[in-house]
N, CA, C and O atoms as a printed pandas DataFrame, in Angstrom:
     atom_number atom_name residue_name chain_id  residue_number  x_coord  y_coord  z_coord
0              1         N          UNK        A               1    0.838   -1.178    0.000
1              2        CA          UNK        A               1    0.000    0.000    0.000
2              3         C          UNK        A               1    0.884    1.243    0.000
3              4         O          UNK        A               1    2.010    1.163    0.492
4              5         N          UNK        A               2    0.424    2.434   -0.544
5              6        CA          UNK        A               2    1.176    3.767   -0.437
6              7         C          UNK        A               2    0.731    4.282    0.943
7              8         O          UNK        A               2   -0.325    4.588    1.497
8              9         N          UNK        A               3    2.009    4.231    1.225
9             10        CA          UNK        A               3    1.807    5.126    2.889
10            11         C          UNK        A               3    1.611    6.418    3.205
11            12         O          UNK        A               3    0.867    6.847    4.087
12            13         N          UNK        A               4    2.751    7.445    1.971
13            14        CA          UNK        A               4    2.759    8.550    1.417
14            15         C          UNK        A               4    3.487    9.077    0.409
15            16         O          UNK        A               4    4.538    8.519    0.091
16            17         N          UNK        A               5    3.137   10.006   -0.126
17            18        CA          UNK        A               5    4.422   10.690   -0.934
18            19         C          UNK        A               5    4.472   12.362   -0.820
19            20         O          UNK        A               5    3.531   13.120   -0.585
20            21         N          UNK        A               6    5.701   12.645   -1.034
21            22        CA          UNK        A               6    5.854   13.871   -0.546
22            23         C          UNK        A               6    7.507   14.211   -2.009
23            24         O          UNK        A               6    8.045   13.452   -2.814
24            25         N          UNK        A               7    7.697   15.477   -1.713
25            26        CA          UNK        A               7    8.345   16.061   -2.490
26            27         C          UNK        A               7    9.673   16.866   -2.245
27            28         O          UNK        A               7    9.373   18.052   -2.107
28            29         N          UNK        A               8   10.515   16.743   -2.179
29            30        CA          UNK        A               8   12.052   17.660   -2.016
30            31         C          UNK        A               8   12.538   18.789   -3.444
31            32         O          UNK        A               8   12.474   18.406   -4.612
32            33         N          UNK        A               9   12.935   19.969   -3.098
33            34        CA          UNK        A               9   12.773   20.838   -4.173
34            35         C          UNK        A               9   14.411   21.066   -4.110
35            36         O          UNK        A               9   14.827   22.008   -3.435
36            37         N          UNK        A              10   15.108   20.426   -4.634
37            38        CA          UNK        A              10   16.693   20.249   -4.633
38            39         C          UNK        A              10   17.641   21.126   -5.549
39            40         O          UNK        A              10   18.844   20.896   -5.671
40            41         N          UNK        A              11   16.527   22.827   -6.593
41            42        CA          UNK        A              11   16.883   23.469   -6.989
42            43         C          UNK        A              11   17.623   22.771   -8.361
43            44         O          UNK        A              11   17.193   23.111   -9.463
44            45         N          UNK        A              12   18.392   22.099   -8.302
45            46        CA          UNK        A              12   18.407   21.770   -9.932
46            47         C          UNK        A              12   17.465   20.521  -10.195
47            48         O          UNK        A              12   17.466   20.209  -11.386
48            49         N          UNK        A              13   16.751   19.815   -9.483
49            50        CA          UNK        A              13   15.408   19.314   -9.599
50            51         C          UNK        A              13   14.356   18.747   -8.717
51            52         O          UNK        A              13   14.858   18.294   -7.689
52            53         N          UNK        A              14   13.028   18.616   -8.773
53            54        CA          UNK        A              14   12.880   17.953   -7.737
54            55         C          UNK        A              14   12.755   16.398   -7.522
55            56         O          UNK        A              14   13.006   15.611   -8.434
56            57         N          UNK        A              15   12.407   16.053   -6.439
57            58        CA          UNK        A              15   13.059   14.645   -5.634
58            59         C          UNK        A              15   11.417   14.111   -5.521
59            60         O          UNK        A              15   10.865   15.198   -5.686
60            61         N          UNK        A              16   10.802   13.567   -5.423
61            62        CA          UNK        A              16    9.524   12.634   -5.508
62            63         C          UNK        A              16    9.504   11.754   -4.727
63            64         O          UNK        A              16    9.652   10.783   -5.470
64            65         N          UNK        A              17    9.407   11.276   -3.489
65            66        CA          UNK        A              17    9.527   10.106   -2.626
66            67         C          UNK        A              17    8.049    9.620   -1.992
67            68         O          UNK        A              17    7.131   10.190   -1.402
68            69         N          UNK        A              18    8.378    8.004   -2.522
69            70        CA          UNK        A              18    6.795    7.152   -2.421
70            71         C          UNK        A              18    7.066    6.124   -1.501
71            72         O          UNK        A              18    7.670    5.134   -1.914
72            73         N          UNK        A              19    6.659    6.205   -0.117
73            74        CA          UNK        A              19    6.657    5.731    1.066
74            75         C          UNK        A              19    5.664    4.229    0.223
75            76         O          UNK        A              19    4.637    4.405   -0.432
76            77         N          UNK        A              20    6.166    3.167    0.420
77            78        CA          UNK        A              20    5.244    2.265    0.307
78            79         C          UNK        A              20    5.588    1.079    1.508
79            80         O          UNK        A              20    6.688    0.987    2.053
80            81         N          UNK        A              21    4.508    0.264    1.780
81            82        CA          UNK        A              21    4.304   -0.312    3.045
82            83         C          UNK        A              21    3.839   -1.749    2.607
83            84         O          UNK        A              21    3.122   -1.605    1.617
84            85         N          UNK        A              22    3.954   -3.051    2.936
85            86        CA          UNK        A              22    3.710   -4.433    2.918
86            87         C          UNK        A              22    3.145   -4.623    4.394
87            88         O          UNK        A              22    3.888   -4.465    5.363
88            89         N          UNK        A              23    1.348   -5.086    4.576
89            90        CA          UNK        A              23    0.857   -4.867    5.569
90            91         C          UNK        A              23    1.834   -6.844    5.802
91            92         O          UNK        A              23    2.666   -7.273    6.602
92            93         N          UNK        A              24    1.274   -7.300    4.905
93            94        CA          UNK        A              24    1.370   -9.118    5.309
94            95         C          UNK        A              24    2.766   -9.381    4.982
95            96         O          UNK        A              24    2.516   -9.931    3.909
96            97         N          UNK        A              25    3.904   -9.421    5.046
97            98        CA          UNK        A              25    5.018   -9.157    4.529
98            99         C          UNK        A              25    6.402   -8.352    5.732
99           100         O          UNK        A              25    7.618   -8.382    5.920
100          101         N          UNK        A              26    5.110   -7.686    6.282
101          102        CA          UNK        A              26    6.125   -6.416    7.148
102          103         C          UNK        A              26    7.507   -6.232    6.627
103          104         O          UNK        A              26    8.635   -6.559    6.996
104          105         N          UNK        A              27    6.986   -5.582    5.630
105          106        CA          UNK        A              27    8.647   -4.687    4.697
106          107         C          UNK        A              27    7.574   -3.349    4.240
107          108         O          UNK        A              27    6.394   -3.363    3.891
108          109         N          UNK        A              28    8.472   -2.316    4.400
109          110        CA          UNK        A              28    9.150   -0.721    4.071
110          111         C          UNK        A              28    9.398   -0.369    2.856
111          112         O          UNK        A              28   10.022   -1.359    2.472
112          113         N          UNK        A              29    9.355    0.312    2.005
113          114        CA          UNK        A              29   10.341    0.577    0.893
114          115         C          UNK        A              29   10.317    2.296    0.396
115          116         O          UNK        A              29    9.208    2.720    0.072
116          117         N          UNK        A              30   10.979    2.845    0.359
117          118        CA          UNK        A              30   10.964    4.388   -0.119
118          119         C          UNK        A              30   11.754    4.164   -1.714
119          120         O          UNK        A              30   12.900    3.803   -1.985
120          121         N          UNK        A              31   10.522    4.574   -2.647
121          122        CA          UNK        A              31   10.921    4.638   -4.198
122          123         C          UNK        A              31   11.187    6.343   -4.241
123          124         O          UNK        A              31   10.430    7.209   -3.803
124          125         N          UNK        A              32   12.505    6.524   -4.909
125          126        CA          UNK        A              32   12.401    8.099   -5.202
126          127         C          UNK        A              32   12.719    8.100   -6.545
127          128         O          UNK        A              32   13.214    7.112   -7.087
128          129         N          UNK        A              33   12.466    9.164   -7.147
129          130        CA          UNK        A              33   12.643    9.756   -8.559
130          131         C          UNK        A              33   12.583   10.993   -8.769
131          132         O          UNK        A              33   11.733   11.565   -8.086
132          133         N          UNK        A              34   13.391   11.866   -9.725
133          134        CA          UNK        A              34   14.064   12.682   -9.895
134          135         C          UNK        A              34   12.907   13.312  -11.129
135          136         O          UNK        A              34   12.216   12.400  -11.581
136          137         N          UNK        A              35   12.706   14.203  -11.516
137          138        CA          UNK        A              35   12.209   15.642  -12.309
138          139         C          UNK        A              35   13.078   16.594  -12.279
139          140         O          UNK        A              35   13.225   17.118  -11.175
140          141         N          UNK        A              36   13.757   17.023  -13.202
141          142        CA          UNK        A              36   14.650   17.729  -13.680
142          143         C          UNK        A              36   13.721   18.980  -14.471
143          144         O          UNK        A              36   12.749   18.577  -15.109
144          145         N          UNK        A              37   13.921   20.115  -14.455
145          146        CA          UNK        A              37   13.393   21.539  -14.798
146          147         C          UNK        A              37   12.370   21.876  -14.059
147          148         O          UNK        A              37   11.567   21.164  -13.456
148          149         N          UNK        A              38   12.462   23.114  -14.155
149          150        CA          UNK        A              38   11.159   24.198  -12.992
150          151         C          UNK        A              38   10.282   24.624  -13.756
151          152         O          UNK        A              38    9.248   24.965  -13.182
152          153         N          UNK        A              39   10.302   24.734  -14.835
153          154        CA          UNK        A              39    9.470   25.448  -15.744
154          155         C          UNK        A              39    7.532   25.304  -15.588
155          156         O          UNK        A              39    6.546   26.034  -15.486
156          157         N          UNK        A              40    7.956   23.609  -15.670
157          158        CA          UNK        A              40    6.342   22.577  -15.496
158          159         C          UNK        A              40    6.616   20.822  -15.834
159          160         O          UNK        A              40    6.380   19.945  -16.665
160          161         N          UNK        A              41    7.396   21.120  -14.314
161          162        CA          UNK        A              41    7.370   19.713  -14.275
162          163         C          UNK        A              41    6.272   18.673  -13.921
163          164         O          UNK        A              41    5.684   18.673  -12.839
164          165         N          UNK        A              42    6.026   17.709  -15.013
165          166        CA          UNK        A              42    5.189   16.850  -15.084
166          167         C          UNK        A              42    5.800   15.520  -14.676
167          168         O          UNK        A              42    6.835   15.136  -15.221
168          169         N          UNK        A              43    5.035   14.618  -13.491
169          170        CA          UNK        A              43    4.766   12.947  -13.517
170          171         C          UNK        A              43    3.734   12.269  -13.882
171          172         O          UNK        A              43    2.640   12.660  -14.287
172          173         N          UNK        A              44    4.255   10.933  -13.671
173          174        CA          UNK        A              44    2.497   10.343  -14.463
174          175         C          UNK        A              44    1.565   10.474  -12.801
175          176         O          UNK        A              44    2.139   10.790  -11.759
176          177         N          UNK        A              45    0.564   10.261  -12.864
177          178        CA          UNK        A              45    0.647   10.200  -11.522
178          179         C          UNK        A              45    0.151    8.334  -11.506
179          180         O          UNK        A              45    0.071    7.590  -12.483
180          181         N          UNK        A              46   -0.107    8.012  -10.078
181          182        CA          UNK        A              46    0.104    6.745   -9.692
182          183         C          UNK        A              46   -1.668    6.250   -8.892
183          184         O          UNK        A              46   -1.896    5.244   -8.220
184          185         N          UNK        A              47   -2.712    7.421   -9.304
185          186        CA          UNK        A              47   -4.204    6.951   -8.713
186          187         C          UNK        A              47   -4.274    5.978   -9.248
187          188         O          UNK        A              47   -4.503    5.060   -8.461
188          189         N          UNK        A              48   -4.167    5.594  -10.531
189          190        CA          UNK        A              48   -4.982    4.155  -10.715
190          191         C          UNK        A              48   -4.390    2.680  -10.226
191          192         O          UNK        A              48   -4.865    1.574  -10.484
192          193         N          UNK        A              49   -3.083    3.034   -9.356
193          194        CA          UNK        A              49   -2.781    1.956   -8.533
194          195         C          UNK        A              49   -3.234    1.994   -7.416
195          196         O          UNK        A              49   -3.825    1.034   -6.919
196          197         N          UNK        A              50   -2.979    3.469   -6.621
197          198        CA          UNK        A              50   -3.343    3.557   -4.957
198          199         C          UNK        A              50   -4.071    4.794   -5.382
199          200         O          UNK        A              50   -3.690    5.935   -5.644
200          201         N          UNK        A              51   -5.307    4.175   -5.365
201          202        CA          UNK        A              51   -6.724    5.508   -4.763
202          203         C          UNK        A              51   -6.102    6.317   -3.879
203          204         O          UNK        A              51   -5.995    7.508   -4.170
204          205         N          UNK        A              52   -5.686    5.927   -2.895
205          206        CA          UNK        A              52   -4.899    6.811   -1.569
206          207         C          UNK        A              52   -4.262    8.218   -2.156
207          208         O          UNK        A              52   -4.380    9.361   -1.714
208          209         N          UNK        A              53   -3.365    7.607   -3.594
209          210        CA          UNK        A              53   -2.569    8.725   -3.913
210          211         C          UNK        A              53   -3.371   10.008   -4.310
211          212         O          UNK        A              53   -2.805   11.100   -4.277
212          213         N          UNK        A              54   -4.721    9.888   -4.695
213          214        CA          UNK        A              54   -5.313   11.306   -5.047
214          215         C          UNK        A              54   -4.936   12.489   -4.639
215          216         O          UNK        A              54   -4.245   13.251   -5.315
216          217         N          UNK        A              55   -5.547   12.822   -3.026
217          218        CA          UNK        A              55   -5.048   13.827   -2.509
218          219         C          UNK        A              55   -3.790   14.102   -1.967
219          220         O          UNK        A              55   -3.590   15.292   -1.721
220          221         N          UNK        A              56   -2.845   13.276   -1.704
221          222        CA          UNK        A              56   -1.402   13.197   -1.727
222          223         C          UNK        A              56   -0.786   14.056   -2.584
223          224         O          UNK        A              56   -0.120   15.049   -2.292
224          225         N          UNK        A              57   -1.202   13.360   -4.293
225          226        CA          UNK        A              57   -0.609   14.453   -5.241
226          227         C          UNK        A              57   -1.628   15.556   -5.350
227          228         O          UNK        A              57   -1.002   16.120   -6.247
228          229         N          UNK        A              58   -2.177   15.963   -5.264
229          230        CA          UNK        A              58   -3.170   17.509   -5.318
230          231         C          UNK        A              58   -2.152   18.269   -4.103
231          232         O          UNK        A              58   -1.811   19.430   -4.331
232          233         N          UNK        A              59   -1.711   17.650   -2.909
233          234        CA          UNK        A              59   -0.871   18.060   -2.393
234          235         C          UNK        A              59    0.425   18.879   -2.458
235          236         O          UNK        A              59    0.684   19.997   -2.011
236          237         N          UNK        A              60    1.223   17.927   -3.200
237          238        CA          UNK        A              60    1.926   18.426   -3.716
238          239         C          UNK        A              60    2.218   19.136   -4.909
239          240         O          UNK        A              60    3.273   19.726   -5.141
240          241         N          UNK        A              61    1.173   19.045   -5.697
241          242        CA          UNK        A              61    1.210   19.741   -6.909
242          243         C          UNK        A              61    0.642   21.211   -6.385
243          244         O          UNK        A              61    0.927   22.117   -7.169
244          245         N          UNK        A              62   -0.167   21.656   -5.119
245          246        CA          UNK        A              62   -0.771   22.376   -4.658
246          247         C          UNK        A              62    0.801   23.732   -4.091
247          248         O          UNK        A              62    0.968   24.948   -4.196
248          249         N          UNK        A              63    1.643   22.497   -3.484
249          250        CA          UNK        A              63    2.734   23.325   -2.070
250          251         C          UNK        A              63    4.487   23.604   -3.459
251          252         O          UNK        A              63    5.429   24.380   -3.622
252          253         N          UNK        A              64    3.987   22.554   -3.971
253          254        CA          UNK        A              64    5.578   22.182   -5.027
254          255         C          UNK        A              64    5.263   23.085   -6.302
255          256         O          UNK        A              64    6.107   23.927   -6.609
256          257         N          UNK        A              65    4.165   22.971   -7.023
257          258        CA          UNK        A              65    4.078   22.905   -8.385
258          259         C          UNK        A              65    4.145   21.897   -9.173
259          260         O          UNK        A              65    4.063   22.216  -10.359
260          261         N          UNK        A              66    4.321   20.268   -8.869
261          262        CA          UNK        A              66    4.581   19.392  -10.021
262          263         C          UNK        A              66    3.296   18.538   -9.951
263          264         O          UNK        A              66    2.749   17.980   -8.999
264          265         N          UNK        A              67    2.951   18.624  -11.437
265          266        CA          UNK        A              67    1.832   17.938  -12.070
266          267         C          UNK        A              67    1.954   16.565  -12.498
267          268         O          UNK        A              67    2.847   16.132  -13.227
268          269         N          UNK        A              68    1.015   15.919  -12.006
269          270        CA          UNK        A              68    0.588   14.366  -12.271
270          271         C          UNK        A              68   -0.649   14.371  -13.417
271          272         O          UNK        A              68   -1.846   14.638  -13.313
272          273         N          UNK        A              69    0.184   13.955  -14.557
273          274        CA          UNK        A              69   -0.291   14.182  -15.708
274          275         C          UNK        A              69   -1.328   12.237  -15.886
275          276         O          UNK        A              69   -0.811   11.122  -15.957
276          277         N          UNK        A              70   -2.534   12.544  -15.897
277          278        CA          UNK        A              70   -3.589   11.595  -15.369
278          279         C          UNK        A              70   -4.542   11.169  -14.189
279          280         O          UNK        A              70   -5.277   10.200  -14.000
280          281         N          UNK        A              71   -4.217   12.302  -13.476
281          282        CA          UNK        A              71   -4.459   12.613  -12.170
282          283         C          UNK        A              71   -6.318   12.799  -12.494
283          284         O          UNK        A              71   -6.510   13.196  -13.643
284          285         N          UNK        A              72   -7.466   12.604  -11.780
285          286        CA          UNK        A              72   -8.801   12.857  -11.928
286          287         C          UNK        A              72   -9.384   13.616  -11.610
287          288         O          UNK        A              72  -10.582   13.788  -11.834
288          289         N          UNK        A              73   -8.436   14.459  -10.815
289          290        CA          UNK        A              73   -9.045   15.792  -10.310
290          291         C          UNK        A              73   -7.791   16.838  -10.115
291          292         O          UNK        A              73   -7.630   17.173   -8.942
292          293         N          UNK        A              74   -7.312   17.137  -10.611
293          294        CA          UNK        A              74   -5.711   17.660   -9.610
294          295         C          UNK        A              74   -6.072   19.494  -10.612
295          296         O          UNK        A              74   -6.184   20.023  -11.719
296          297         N          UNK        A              75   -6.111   19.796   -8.629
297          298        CA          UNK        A              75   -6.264   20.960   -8.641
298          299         C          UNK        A              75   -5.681   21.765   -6.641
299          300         O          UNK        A              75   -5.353   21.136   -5.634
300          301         N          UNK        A              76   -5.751   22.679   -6.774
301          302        CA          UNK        A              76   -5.496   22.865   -5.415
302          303         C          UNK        A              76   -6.232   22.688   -4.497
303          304         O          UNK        A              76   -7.442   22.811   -4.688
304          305         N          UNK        A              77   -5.584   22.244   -2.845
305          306        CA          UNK        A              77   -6.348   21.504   -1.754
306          307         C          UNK        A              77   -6.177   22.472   -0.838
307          308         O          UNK        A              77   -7.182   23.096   -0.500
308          309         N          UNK        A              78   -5.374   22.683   -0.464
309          310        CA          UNK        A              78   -4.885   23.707    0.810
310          311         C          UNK        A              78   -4.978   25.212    0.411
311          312         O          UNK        A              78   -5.329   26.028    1.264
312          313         N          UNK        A              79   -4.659   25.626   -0.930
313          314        CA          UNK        A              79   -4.607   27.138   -1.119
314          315         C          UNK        A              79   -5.943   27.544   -2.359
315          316         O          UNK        A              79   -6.600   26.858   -3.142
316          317         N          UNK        A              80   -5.896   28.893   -2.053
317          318        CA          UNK        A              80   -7.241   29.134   -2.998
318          319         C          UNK        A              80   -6.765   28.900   -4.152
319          320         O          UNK        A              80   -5.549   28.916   -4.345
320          321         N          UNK        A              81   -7.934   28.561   -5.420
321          322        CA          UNK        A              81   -7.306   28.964   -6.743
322          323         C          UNK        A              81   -7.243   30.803   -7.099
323          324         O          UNK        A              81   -7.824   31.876   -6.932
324          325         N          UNK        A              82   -6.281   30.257   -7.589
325          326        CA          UNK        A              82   -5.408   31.941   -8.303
326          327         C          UNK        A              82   -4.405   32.427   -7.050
327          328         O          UNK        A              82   -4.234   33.640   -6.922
328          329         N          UNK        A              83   -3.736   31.506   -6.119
329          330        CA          UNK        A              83   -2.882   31.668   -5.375
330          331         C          UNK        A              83   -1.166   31.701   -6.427
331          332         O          UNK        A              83   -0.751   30.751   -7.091
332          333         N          UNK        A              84   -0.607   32.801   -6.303
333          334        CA          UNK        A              84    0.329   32.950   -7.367
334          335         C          UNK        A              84    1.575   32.508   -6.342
335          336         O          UNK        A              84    1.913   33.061   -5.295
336          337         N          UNK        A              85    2.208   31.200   -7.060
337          338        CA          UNK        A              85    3.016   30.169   -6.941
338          339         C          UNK        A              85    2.684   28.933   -6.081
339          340         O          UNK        A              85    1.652   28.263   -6.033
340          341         N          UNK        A              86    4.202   28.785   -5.215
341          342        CA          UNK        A              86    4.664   27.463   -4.820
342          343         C          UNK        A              86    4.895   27.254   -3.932
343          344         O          UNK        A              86    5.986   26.686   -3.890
344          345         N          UNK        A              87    4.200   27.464   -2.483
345          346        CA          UNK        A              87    4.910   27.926   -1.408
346          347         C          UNK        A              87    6.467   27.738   -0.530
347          348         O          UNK        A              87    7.266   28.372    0.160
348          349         N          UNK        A              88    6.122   25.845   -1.358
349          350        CA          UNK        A              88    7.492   25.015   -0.580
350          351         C          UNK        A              88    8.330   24.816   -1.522
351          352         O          UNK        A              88    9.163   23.932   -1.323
352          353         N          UNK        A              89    8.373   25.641   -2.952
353          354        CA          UNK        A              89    9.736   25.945   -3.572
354          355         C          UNK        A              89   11.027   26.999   -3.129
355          356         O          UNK        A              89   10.828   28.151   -2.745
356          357         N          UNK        A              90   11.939   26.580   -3.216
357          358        CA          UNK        A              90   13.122   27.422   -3.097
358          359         C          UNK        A              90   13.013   28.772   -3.288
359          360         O          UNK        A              90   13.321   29.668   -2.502
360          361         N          UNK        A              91   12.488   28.864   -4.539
361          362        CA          UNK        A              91   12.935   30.081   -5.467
362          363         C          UNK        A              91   11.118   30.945   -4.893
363          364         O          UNK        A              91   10.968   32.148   -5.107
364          365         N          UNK        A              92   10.184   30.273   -4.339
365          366        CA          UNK        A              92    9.080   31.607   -3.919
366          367         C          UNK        A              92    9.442   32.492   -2.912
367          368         O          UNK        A              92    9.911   32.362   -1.781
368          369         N          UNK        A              93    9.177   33.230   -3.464
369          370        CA          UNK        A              93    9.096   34.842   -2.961
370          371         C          UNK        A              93    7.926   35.008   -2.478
371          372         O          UNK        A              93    6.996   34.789   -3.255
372          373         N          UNK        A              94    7.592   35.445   -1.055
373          374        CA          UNK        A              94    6.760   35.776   -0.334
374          375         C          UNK        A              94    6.182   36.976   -0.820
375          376         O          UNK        A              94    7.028   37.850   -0.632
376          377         N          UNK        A              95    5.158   37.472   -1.356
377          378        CA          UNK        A              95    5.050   38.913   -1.867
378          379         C          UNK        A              95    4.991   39.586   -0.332
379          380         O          UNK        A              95    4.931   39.022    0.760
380          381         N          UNK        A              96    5.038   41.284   -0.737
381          382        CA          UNK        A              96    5.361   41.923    0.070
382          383         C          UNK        A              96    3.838   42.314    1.269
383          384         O          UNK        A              96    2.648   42.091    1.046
384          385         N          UNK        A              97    4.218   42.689    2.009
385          386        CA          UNK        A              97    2.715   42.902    3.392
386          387         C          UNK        A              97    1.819   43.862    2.597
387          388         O          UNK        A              97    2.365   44.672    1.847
388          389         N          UNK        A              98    0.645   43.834    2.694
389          390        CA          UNK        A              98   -0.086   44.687    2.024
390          391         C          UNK        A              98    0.003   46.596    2.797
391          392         O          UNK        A              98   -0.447   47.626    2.295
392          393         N          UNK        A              99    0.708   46.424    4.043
393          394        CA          UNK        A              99    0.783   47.288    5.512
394          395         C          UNK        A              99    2.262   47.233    5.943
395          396         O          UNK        A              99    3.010   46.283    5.711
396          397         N          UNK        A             100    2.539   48.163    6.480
397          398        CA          UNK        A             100    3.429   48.530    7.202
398          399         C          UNK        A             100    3.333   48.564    8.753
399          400         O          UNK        A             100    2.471   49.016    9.507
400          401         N          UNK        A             101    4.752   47.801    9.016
401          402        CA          UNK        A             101    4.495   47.862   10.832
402          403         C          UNK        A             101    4.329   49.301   11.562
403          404         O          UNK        A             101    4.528   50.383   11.010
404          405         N          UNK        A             102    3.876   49.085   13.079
405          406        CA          UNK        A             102    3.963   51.303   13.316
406          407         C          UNK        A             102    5.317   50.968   13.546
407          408         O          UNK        A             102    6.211   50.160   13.294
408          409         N          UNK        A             103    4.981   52.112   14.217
409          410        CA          UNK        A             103    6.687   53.420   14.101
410          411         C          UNK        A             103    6.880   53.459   15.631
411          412         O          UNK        A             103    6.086   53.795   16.509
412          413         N          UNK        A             104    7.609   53.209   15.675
413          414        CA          UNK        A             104    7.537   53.158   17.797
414          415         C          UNK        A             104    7.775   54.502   18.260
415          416         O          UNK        A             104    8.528   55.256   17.643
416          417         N          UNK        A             105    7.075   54.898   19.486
417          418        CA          UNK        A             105    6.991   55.989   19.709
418          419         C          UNK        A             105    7.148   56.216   21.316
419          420         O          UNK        A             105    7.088   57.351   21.788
């Protein structure tokens, strides 16, 4: 079964790691794989093996930017749509406060 997957943003690419689990078996295994460019990086994604993975990758395609190209719904989970970027990439830039702190007095 997929236990989880989650994402590392390693600046010259990112890192993809798929926690998988053997309930009858009791064995572990972490599969990783590599995506190379920032531009729009695409995977296949992996729902039609583990249902589980749905919101996993909406996850990360949500915090990372990388798209699971076959995915049945993949759209953002945690942030609104029209949220401009990536939060848990390297390279986002926090835009600036809409306000200024006071002035101590």
């Amino acid at each position: 079964m997929l236990s989880a997957i989650t994402a590392v943003d390693y600046v010259e690419y990112f890192e993809l790691i798929y926690h998988l689990t053997s309930i009858s078996r009791n064995y572990s295994a972490a599969l990783k794989t590599r995506r190379y460019g920032r531009d729009d990086p695409i995977v296949p994604s992996v729902t039609s093996v583990w249902k589980g993975a749905e919101m996993q990758e909406r996850e990360v395609y949500d915090l990372m930017g990388i798209r699971f190209s076959g995915h049945p719904n993949l759209r953002r989970i945690l942030l609104w749509e029209g949220f401009n970027g990536y939060p848990l990439r390297r390279d986002y830039l926090e835009p600036p406060l809409p306000y200024t702190w006071p002035q101590g007095g």
